[in-house]
C-alpha positions as CSV (number, residue, x, y, z in Angstrom):
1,X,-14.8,-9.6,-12.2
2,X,-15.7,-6.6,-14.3
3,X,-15.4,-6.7,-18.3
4,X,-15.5,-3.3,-19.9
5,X,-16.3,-3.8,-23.7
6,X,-16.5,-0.3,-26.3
7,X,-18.3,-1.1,-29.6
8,X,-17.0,1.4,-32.0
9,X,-14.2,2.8,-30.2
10,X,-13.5,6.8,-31.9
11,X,-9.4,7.8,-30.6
12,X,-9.3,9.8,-27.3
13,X,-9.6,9.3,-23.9
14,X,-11.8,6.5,-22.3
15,X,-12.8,6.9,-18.6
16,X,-14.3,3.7,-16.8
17,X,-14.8,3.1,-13.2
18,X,-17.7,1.5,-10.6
19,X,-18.9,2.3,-7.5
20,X,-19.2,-0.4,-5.0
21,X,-19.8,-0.8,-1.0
22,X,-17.3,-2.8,0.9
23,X,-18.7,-4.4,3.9
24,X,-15.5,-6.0,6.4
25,X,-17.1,-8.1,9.2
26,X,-14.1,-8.7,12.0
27,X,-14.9,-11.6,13.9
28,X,-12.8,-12.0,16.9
29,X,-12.0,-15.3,18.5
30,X,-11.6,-14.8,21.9
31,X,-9.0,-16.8,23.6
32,X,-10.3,-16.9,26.8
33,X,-8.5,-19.8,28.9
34,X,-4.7,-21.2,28.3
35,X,-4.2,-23.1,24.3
36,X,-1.4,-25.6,25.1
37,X,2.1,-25.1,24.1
38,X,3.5,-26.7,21.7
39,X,0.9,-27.5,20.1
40,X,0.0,-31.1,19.3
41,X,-1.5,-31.4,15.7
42,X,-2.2,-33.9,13.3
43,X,-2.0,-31.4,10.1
44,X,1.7,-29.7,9.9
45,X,-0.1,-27.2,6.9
46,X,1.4,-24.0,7.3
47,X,4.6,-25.5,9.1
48,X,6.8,-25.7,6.6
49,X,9.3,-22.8,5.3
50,X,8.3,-21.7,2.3
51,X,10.3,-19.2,-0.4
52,X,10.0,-16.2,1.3
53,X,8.8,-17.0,4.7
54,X,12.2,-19.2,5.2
55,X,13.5,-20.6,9.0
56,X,17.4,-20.7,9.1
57,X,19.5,-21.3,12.5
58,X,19.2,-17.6,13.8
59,X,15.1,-17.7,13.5
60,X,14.4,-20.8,14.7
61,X,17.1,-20.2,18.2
62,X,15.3,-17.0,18.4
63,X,11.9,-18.4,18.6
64,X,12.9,-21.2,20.8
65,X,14.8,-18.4,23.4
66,X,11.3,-16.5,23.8
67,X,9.0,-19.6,23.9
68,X,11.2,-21.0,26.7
69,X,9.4,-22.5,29.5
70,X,6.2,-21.0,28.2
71,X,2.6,-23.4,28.2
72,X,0.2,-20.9,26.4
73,X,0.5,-20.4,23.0
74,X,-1.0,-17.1,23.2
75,X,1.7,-15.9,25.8
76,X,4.5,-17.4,23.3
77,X,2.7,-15.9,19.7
78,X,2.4,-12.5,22.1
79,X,5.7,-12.8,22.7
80,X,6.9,-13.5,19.4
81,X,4.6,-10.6,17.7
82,X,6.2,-8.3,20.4
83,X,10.0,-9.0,19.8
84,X,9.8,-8.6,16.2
85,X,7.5,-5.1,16.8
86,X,10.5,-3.9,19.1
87,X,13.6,-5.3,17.2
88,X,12.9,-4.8,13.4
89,X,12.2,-1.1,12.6
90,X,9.7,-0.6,10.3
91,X,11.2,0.8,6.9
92,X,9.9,2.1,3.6
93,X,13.3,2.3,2.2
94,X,13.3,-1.3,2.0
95,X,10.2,-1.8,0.0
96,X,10.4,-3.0,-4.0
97,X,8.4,-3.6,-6.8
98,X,9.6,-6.7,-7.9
99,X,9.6,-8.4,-4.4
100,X,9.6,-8.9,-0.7
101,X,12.7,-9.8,1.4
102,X,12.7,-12.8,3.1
103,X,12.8,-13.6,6.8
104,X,16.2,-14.5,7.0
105,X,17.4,-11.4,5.5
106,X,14.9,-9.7,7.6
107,X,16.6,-11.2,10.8
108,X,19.7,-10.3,9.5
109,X,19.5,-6.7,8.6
110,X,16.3,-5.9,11.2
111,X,14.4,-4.0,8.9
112,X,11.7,-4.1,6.9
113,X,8.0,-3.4,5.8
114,X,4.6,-4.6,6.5
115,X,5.3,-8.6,4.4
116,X,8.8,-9.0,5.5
117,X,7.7,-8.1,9.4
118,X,4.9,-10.6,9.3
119,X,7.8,-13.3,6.9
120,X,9.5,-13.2,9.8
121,X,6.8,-13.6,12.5
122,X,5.4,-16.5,10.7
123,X,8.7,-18.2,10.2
124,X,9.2,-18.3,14.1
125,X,5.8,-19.5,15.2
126,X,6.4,-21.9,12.4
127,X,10.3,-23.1,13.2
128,X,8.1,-23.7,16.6
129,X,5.7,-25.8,15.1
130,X,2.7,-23.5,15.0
131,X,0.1,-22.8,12.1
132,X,0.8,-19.7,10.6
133,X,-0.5,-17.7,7.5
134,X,0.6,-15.1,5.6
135,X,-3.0,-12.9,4.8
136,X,-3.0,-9.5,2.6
137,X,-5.2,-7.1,1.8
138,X,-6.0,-3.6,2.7
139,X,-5.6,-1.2,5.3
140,X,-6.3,2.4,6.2
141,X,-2.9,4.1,6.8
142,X,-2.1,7.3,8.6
143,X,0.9,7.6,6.2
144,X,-1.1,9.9,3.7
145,X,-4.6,9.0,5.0
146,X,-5.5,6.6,2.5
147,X,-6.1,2.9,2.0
148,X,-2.8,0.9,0.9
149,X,-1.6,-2.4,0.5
150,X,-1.3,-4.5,4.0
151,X,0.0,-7.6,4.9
152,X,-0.6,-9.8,8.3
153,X,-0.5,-12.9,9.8
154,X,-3.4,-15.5,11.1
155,X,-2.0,-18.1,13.9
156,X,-3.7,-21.3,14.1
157,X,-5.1,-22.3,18.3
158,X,-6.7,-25.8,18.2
159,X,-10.3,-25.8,18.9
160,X,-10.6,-21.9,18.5
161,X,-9.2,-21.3,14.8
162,X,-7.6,-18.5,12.7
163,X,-6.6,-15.8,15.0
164,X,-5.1,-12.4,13.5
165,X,-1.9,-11.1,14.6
166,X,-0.7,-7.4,12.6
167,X,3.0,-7.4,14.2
168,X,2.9,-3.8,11.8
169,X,0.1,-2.1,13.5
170,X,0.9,-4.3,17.2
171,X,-2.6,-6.1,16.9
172,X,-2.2,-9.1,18.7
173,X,-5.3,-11.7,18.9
174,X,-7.3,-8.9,17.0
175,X,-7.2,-6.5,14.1
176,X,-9.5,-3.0,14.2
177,X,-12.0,-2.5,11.2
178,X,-9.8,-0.9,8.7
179,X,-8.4,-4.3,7.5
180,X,-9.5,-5.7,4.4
181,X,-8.8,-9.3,4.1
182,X,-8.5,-10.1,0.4
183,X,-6.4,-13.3,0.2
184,X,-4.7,-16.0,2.6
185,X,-1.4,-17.8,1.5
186,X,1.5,-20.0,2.8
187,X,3.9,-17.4,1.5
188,X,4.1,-13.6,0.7
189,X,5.3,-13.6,-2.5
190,X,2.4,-12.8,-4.5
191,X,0.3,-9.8,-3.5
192,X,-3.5,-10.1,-3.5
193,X,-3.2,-6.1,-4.5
């Protein structure tokens, strides 16, 4: 937290700022040998649909059509991450101050930003029983070359932990370095930002 405090004040213009090094450490779990699927745990946090992040009929059939027959939880959140990359174009048209869409309108219309991409990747792996979180921060963007607002998901593997999966940027199992992870959530509808 920084408190700027003016004794005195005279009318005019005030400039404040700080300076400050930000140090991002990715450390990446490697999933090196098969995570059963579905997974058996004893916690259902980060299960359950939450306002934004919401499972109707058409998500959960969807998720249950690409994790058929699968045993690895990595092949099915791969999966997953992959079909909603490929079927829900990427769209700044449909991004608003006031709020994110949801992932059932998400589904519906197949379009979307960073949050509603990752609403709807979470609300599969959860309609199949998965962990899944909804994580924003930062991220360096080609768009303009600058640092903007980002949102992701974490999946949960038992025995292994948190691993990142950016459907936006197709990162699966891993983010690169220009990720800033400033807050973890069970929904999207608060920004960290």
């Amino acid at each position: 937290k920084v408190d700027f405090l003016w004794s005195n004040p005279i009318i005019g213009g005030y400039n404040m700022g700080f300076d400050s090094a930000v140090s991002v450490q990715n450390l990446i779990i490697i999933i090196d040998e098969k995570v059963p699927f579905p997974v058996d745990l004893a916690d259902d946090s980060y299960t359950k649909p939450t306002e934004y992040i919401d499972i109707n009929p058409a998500i959960r059939s969807k998720a249950q059509e690409l994790a058929y027959g699968e045993d690895d939880l990595y092949v099915v959140a791969f999966k997953v991450g992959e079909w909603v990359e490929q079927n829900i174009d990427y769209d700044l048209n449909t991004l608003t101050a006031d709020a994110v869409q949801k992932s059932s309108w998400v589904m519906q219309n197949k379009v979307g930003v960073c949050d509603e991409l990752t609403n709807l990747f979470i609300s599969m792996m959860r309609s199949l029983g998965v962990p899944a979180r909804f994580v924003s921060g930062m991220a360096y963007s080609n768009l303009g070359y600058k640092w903007v607002p980002h949102g992701w998901a974490e999946v949960y593997f038992p025995d292994k932990g948190w691993v990142p999966f950016d459907v936006t940027f197709k990162q699966f199992g891993w983010i690169d370095p220009s990720h800033v992870k400033l807050k973890v959530s069970e929904d999207s509808g608060k920004s960290a930002v």
